[in-house]
C-alpha positions as CSV (number, residue, x, y, z in Angstrom):
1,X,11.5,-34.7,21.1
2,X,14.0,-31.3,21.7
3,X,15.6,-30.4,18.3
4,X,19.1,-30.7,18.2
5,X,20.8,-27.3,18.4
6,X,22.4,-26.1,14.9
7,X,23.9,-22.9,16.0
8,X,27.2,-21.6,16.7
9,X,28.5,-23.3,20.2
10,X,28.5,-20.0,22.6
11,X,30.6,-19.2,25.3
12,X,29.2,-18.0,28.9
13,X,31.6,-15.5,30.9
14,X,31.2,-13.2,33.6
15,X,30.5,-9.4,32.9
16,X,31.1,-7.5,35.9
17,X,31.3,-8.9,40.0
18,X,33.7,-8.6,42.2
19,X,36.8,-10.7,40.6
20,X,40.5,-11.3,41.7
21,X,42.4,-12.0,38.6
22,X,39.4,-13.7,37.2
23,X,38.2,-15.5,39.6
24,X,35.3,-14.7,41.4
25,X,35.5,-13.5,44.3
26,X,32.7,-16.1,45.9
27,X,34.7,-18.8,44.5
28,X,37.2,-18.3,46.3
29,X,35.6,-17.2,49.9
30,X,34.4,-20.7,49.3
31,X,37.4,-22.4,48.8
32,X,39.3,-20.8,51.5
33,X,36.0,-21.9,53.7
34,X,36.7,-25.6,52.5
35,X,40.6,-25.3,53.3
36,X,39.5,-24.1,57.0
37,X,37.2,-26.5,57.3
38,X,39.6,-29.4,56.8
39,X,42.0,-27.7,59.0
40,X,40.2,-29.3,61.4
41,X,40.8,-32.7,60.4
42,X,44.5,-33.8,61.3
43,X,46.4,-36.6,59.5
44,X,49.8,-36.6,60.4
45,X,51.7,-35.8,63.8
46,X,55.1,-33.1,63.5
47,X,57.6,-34.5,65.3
48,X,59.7,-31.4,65.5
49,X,57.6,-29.3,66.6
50,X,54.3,-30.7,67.9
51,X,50.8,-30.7,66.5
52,X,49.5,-32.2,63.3
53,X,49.4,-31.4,60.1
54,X,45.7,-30.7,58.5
55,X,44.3,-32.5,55.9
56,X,43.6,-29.0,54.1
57,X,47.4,-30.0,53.0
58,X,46.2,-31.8,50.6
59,X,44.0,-29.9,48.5
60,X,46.1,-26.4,48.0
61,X,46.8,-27.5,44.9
62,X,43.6,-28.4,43.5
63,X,42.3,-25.0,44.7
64,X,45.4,-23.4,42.3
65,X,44.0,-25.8,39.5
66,X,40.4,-24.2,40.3
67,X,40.9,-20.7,41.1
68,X,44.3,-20.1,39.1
69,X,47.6,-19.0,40.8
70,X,47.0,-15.5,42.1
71,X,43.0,-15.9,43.4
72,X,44.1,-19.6,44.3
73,X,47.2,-18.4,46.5
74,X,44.8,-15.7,48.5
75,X,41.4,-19.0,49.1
76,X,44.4,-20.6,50.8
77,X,46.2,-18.2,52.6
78,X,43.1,-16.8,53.8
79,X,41.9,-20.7,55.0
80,X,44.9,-21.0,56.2
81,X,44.6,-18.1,58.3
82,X,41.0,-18.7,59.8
83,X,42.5,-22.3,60.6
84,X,45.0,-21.3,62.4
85,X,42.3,-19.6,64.9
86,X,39.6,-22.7,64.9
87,X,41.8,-25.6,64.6
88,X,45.0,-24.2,66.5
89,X,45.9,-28.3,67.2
90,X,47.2,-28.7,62.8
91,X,48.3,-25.2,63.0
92,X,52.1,-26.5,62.8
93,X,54.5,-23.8,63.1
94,X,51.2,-20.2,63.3
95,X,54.1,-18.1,61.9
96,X,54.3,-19.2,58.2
97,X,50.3,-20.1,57.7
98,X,50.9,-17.7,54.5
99,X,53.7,-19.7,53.0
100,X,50.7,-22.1,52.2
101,X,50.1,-20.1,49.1
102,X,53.0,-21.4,47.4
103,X,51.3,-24.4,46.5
104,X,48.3,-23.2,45.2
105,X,50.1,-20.4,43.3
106,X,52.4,-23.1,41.6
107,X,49.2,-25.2,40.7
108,X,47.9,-22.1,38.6
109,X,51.1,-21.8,37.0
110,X,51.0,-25.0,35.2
111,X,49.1,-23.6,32.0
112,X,48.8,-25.4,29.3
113,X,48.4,-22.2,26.7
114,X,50.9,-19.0,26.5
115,X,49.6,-16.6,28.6
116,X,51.6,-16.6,32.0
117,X,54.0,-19.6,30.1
118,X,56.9,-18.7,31.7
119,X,55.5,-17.7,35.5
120,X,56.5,-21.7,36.2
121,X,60.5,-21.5,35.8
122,X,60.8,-18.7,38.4
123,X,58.9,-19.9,40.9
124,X,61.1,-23.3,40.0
125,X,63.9,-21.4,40.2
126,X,62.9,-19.8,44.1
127,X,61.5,-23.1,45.4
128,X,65.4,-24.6,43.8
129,X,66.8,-22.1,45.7
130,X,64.9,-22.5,48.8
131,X,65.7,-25.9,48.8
132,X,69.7,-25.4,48.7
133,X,69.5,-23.2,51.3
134,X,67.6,-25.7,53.7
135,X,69.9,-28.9,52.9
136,X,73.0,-26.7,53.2
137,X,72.1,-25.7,56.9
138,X,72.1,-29.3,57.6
139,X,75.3,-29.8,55.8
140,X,77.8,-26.8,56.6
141,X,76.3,-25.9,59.8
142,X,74.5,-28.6,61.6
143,X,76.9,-31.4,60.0
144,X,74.0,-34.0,58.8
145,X,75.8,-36.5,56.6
146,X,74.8,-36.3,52.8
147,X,72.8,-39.3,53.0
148,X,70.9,-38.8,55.5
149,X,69.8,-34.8,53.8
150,X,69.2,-37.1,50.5
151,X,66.9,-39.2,51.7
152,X,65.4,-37.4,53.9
153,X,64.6,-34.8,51.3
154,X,63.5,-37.0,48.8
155,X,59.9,-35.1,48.8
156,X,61.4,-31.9,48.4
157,X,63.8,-33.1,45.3
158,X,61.3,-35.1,43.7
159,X,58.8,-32.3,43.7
160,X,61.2,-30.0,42.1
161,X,62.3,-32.5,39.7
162,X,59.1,-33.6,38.5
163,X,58.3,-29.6,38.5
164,X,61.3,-28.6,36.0
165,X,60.8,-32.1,33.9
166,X,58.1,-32.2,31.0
167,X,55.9,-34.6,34.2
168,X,54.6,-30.5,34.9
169,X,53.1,-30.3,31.3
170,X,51.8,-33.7,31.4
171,X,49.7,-33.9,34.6
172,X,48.0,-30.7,33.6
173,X,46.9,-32.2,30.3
174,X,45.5,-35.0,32.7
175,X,43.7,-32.4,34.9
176,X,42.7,-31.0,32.0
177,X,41.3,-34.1,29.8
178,X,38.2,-35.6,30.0
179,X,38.7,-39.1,30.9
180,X,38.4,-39.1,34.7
181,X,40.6,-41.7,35.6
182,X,43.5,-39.7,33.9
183,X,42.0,-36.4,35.7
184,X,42.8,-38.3,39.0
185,X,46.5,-39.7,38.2
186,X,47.6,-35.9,37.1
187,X,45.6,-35.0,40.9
188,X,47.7,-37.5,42.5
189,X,51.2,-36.8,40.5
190,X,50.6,-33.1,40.6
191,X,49.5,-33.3,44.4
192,X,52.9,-35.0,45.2
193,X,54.9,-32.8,43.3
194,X,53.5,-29.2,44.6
195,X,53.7,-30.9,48.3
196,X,57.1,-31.7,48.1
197,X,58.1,-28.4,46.7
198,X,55.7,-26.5,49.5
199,X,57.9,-28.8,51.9
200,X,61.2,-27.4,50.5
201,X,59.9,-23.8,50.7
202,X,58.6,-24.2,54.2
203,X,61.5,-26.3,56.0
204,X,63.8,-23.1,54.7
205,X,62.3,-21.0,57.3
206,X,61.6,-24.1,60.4
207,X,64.8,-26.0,59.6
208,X,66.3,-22.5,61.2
209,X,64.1,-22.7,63.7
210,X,64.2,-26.0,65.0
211,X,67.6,-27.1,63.5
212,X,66.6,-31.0,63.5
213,X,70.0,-33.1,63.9
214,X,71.0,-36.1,61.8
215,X,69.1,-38.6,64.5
216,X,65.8,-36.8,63.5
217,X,66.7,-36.6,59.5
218,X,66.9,-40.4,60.0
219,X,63.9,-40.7,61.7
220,X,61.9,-39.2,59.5
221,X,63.0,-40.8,56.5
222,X,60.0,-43.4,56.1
223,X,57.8,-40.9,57.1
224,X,57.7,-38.2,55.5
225,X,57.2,-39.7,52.1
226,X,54.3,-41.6,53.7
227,X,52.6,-38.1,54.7
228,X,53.0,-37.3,51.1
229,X,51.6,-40.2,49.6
230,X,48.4,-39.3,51.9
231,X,48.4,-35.8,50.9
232,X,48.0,-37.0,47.1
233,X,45.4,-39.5,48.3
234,X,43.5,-36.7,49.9
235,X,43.9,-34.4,46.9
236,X,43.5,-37.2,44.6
237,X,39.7,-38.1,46.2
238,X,38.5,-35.1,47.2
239,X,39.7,-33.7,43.6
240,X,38.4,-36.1,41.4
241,X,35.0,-35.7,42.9
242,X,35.0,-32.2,43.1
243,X,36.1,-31.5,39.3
244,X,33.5,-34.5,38.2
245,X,31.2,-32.0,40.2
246,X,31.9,-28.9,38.5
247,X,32.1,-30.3,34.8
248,X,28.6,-32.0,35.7
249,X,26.8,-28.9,36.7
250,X,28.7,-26.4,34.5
251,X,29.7,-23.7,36.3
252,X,31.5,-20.9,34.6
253,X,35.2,-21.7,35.1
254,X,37.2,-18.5,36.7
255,X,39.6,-17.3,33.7
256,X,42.2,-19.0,35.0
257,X,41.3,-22.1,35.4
258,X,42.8,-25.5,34.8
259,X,40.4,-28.2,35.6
């Protein structure tokens, strides 16, 4: 029978290897390999402008909550980038693959300790102002009535609100925690809220591109919440199983990590 260890609990870290703020750097060729792979995978058609959306959508956020905001923000822009030349059919709009990084950079700014406390109220702050700018081409310039921008944004202002509310802090003590049920409602809350402000931040540059009128705005106003709710779903599955998988086998966490 093994003797039950009596010595001081020790901490494993990496000394040396190719890093990008903390995290390794095979980490993240992997992660950008999983977000390319389920580029292929389409979930959702874009009405505006053709295609389908990927279902690598919905895990930019739990690669953030891996890799940490910097490291997390180049596995996706870099999947993003290979995806856009194998699975050209959920490459959306091929001009703003890199925007896809603000999601997984936002998901490593949800620390729970001081270091890099205050990195989450200005990228709030940008993603706020993003958003105004977007809604107030469809006001002042393209004339959508009020209702129609407020529901039809109501991704975009929900993920902003839940991001400036305590809800931030909350659902990454739930990532963080040990019980695994919680682990997957934080996934599916935070998922939701880091979509809808990746929405916000992307639709600033399309919305000026495609200028949708109010007849689309209405169209799209039981849909789009309904591709959110499967982005969470996605992010919620695939990261449950994949944080279970890493606590199970103990890999070295990348400094930055939240999981």
């Amino acid at each position: 029978m093994a003797a039950t260890p009596t010595g001081e609990e020790r901490q494993v870290k990496f000394l040396g290897g190719a890093a990008i703020d903390g995290a390794p750097v095979a980490y993240i060729v992997v992660l950008a390999a999983v977000v390319a792979a389920l580029a292929f995978i389409p979930f959702s058609v874009i009405l505006a402008s053709g295609g389908s959306f990927p279902m690598s959508q919905g895990i930019y956020g739990l690669v953030g909550w891996i890799l940490g905001p910097i490291a997390g923000a180049v596995a996706t822009i870099v999947g993003s980038l290979i995806g856009l030349f194998i699975a050209p059919h959920t490459a959306g709009v091929p001009a703003i693959f890199w925007t896809t990084g603000l999601g997984s950079f936002m998901a490593g700014c949800m620390v729970l300790g001081a270091k890099r406390k205050g990195w989450w109220l200005w990228v709030g702050l940008f993603v706020l102002v993003c958003y105004f700018i977007y809604i107030g081409r469809a006001l002042f310039v393209n004339h959508v009535s009020l209702s129609a921008v407020f529901f039809g944004s109501i991704i975009d202002w929900s993920g902003i609100l839940l991001w400036f509310l305590p809800t931030r802090t909350l659902f990454a003590k739930w990532i963080n925690g040990k019980n695994l049920a919680m682990t997957a409602v934080g996934l599916f809350l935070g998922t939701w809220m880091l979509a809808g402000c990746l929405h916000a931040f992307q639709c600033m540059f399309t919305y000026f591109m495609f200028n949708w009128p109010e007849d689309v705005w209405v169209m799209l106003i039981p849909i789009i919440p309904m591709e959110n709710l499967f982005r969470s779903l996605i992010g919620a599955v695939i990261g449950t199983g994949v944080i279970a998988g890493l606590r199970a086998i103990g890999l070295v966490k990348p400094a930055n990590a939240l999981y």
